[in-house]
C-alpha positions, 0 to 999 in steps of 0.5 A: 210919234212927234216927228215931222219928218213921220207926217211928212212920210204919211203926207203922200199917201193921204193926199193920195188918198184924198184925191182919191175920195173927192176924184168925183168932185169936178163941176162941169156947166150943164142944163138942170136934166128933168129929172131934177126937176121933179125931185122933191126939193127936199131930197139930195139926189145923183143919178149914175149909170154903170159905164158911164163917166157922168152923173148928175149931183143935185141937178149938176152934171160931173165926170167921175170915174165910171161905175161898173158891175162886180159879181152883181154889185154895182161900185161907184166912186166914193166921193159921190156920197160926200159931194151929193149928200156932204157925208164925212169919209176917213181914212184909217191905217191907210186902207179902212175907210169910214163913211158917217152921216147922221147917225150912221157909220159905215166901216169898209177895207180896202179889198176886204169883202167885210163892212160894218153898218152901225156896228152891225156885220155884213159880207160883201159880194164885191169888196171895195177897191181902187180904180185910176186912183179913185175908191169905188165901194158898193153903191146900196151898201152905202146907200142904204147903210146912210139912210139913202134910198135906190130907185131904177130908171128905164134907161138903165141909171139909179137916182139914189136920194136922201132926205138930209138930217139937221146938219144939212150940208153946202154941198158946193164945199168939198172941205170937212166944213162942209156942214152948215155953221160949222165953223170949227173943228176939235175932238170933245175926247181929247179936248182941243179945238181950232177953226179952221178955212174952207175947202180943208180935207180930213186926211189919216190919223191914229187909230185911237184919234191921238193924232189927226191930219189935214190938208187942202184941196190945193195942196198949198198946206198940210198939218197934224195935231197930236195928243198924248197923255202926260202926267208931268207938267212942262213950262213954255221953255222946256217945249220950245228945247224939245220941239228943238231937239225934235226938230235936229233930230228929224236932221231939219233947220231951226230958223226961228223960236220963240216961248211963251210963258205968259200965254193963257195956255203957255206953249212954245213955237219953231219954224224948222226947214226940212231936208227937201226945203219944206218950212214947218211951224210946229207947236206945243202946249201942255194942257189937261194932263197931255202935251198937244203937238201941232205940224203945220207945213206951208208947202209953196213957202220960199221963205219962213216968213211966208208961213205968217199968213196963217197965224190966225189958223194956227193961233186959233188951236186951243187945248179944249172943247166946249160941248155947248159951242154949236159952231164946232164940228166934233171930230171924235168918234167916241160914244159914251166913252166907249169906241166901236173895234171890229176884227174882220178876220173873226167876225167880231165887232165889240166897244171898248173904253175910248183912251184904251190901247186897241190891238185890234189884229190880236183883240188885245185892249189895255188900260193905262192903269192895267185893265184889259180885254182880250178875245181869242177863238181857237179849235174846241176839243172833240166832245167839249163842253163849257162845263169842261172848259170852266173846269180846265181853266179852274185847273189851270188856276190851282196848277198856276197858283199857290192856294193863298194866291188864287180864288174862284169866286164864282161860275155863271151863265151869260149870253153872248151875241145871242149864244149860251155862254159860261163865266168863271169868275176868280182872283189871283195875287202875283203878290202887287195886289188882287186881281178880278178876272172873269173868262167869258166861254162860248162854243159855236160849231167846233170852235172856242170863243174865249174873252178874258176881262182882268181888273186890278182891284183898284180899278173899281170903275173897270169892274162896273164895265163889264156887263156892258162890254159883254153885251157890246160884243157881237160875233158872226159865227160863220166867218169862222166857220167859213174862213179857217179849219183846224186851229191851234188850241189853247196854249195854256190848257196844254198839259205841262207834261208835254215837250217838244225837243229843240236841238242846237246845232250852233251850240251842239246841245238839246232840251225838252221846252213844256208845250205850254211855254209860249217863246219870245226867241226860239232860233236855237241856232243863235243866243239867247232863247227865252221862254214865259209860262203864268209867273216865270221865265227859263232862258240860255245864252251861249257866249264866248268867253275868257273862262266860268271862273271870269263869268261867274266873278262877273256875276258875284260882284253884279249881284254884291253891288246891287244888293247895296241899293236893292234891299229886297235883294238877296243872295241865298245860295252859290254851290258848285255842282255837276250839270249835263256832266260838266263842273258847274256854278249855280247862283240863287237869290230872291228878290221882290221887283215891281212889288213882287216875289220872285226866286231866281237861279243862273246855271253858268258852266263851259264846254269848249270855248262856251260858256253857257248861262241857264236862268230861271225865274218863278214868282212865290205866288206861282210856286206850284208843285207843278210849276216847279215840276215842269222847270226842274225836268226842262233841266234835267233834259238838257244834254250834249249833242255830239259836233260833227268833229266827234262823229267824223271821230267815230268809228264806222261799224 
């Protein structure tokens, strides 16, 4: 990201949304009731009563937006839980919302009927949703899910009240300050820290904790802070020319920069105006490994002068995070260097390495150094076993690999989220080096759950993680079940005879594409189409063009060049031949990119004004009689489709 002008976009929906958690936080004078006296002194107390736009918060009386039944359920305004018992809420890809206290962690969405407590799964008879600009979620969901208890009155209200944990809280305060002798905040994941004033509210960010946002409750200020990881180590001088560059390219006015070089961590500063006259101070500094980007912007400035006033908070930020420093507030979430990911969608909630990249919508986690985690539920085959299963993924291995290419090391039984389940564990070498791959089977009424865990063999510590990612792993089977019918079944164990015949009427041919292929551009209708299977690639472009003698001189003399800096490069053979019943030019070569093999051969051939160009690719460790089987029948199966010309020719019958 690193562009203001993207903060300043996500400004409007996180105060939004901040106004929305804390519209239940104005004071108004009122008599401590009776029942407040009674209370043990102990305790944090409201009270609320469906229909009613009051409730009483430790002994004060405020206006909030009124609770109301849904389906049973009684929802209540959010913010009751952050101005009564100071729990911390966040806000997450613009509609996920975590409410934490203590130890407890509550995941909701925003009109899902899904919520997480502590990692544990729970349907929801009423979902969370917004009402005149303020989130109301289930009261005993949240009540209880943060250790608070319910008790009714006869006059129809519920005192919800919670003994508070050691970080007690100044519930007076509505800033994420709010917890007693906090006096700063940081993230011990990606090591910073700086203080930061009263009443500052926690708005979005990444996912991943890369990026955080604050504001005020005045909305006189707003800032992010961003971290990401850099190998290559920048000075003072070069942050100042990017935070520039940044900055014209956001189309903003640079008034004033400066570097400093001899800075314990050296950074650089700008103050830039945007478009709609807003003045932002933006740094930068590099520091363990990452480039830490800070946006400040001073919403009531007339002058960039005016943003002085808060250089004790901006020079406060320091690219580290003391773990012993009692007075900061650790912003980060990660536990045991693992994030807890859920997927509403599939009933699954599993850790993941915190600093790995997280795709929850597809269950696909990433490594920068190339290990992933990936799940995938699809329909089960009637009468399917996992003894089958493992059998077909063994066979899927041979028909992908060529025999010096692959192992099977061994096959297991696991358990998983209470269920039987069966571990083939194996090795493959796309030819950069070895691979440990362990895939996970479980079966549960009709459909698959399959986790893929693959290790480069360098990664020794991935592979220790594995048992304890698998047991992280907790599935609630009936949301399947309850949600979908028949699904899709595992492309890569589809036999590679089956095709499906696609027709271009654009380009007026047809070919039979293996159902096992997955397409990354199918619209035959235009050029290219680009299919992938395990090791390969097949693609057709269709342009216009001056003649296939131009095209394929075009393509000698790309090649010739790049042989001289590519030695790995080479040309093995140009013939001319007959293809689909047309003169043709085929080109093959071999060549090893990224550290592996691969052979390649460009079909290039005209009809009409046309030229067509067919490219294959397979890598040497995925050369199977199989594979090539399936490329060399795509081939043989394209023809010509008549053009509406040619049958406007045709004689009628």
């Amino acid at each position: 990201m690193g562009k203001k002008g993207h903060a300043r976009m996500k400004r409007t929906a996180i105060l939004k949304m901040g106004s929305a958690l804390l519209a239940c936080s104005v004071i108004f004078s009122a008599a401590v009731p009776a029942w407040a006296d009674s209370a043990a002194a102990d305790k944090l107390i409201f009270k609320v009563k469906t229909g009613s736009t009051s409730a009483f918060m430790n002994g004060k009386e405020e206006k909030i937006v009124k609770p109301y039944s849904d389906h049973g359920v009684v929802m209540v305004p959010l913010g009751l839980f952050k101005r009564t018992f100071g729990s911390e809420v966040r806000l997450e890809n613009s509609n996920v919302v975590k409410v934490m206290y203590g130890a407890h962690t509550i995941s909701m969405t925003i009109g899902s009927p899904i919520a997480w407590v502590d990692g544990r799964k729970v349907k929801l008879d009423a979902a969370p949703a917004m009402v005149s600009g303020t989130l109301m979620v289930p009261l005993r969901l949240v009540a209880e899910g943060i250790g608070a208890s319910i008790a009714p009155e006869s006059t129809g209200s519920l005192i919800v009240s919670l003994t508070p944990t050691e970080d007690a809280v100044d519930n007076e305060d509505v800033g994420i300050d709010a917890d007693l002798g906090k006096t700063k905040i940081g993230n011990s994941f990606y090591q910073w820290t700086m203080n930061y004033p009263s009443g500052l509210i926690l708005g979005s960010g990444e996912q991943d904790e890369s990026i955080v946002s604050f504001s005020d409750s005045e909305d006189t200020y707003y800032f992010e802070v961003h971290a990401k990881d850099q190998d290559v180590k920048l000075g003072a001088d070069e942050l100042l020319e990017q935070l520039v560059e940044d900055a014209k390219d956001a189309g903003e006015i640079v008034v004033d920069r400066e570097s400093f070089p001899q800075a314990k961590v050296p950074y650089a500063r700008i103050i830039a105006k945007d478009g709609d006259g807003t003045f932002w101070e933006s740094r930068m500094y590099y520091s363990n490994d990452r480039v830490y980007e800070v946006y400040f912007a001073d919403l009531k400035a007339a002058n960039y002068k005016d943003l002085k006033k808060y250089a004790g908070l901006l020079n406060s930020f320091t690219p580290g995070y003391n773990a012993a420093d009692k007075t900061v507030k650790d912003l980060s979430t990660v536990k045991n260097g693992m994030w807890r990911e859920y997927n509403d969608d599939y009933g699954v909630s599993l850790d993941v390495p915190a600093g790995w990249s997280v795709d929850n919508t597809n269950m696909y986690y990433e490594s920068k150094d190339g290990s992933y985690l990936k799940l995938n539920v699809s329909s089960s085959p009637k009468g399917s076993s996992l003894e089958q299963w493992s059998e077909d993924l063994k066979t899927w291995l041979k028909e992908s690999f060529v025999q010096d290419a692959y192992q099977i090391v061994n096959t297991y039984p696991m358990e998983i989220s209470g269920e039987k389940g069966l571990v083939n564990e194996v090795r493959y070498n796309y030819g950069d080096g070895w691979v440990t791959e362990y895939e996970v089977m479980v079966l549960h009424n009709g459909y698959r759950y399959y986790t893929e865990y693959s290790v480069p063999e360098d990664q020794k510590g991935d592979l220790s993680k594995f048992k304890d990612l698998m047991n992280s792993i907790d599935i609630d089977f009936e949301v399947v079940s309850d949600t979908f019918g028949k699904m899709e079944e595992d492309a890569f164990l589809i036999s590679k005879s089956k095709t499906t015949t696609k027709t271009s009427k654009a380009f007026q041919y047809q070919i039979n594409i293996p159902q096992y292929w997955t397409a990354n551009q199918d619209k035959f209708e235009k050029s290219p189409i680009e299919y992938q299977f395990v090791g390969g690639r097949f693609r057709i472009t269709a342009e216009k063009s001056t003649s296939l003698d131009t095209a394929v001189s075009q393509l000698k003399s790309y090649y010739a060049e790049a042989a001289k800096y590519q030695k790995d490069l080479k040309l093995e053979k140009t013939e001319n031949i007959t293809f689909a019943g047309e003169p043709a030019v085929s080109i093959t070569l071999h060549q090893v990119k990224d550290g592996i093999p691969y052979s390649a051969r460009q079909i290039l051939l005209q009809k009409n004004d046309i030229v067509y160009t067919i490219s294959t690719s397979l890598n040497d460790a995925n050369a199977t009689a199989s594979q090539k089987d399936a490329l060399e029948q795509t081939l043989k199966s394209f023809t010509w489709t008549p053009s509406k010309s040619d049958l406007i020719k045709q004689p009628q019958s």
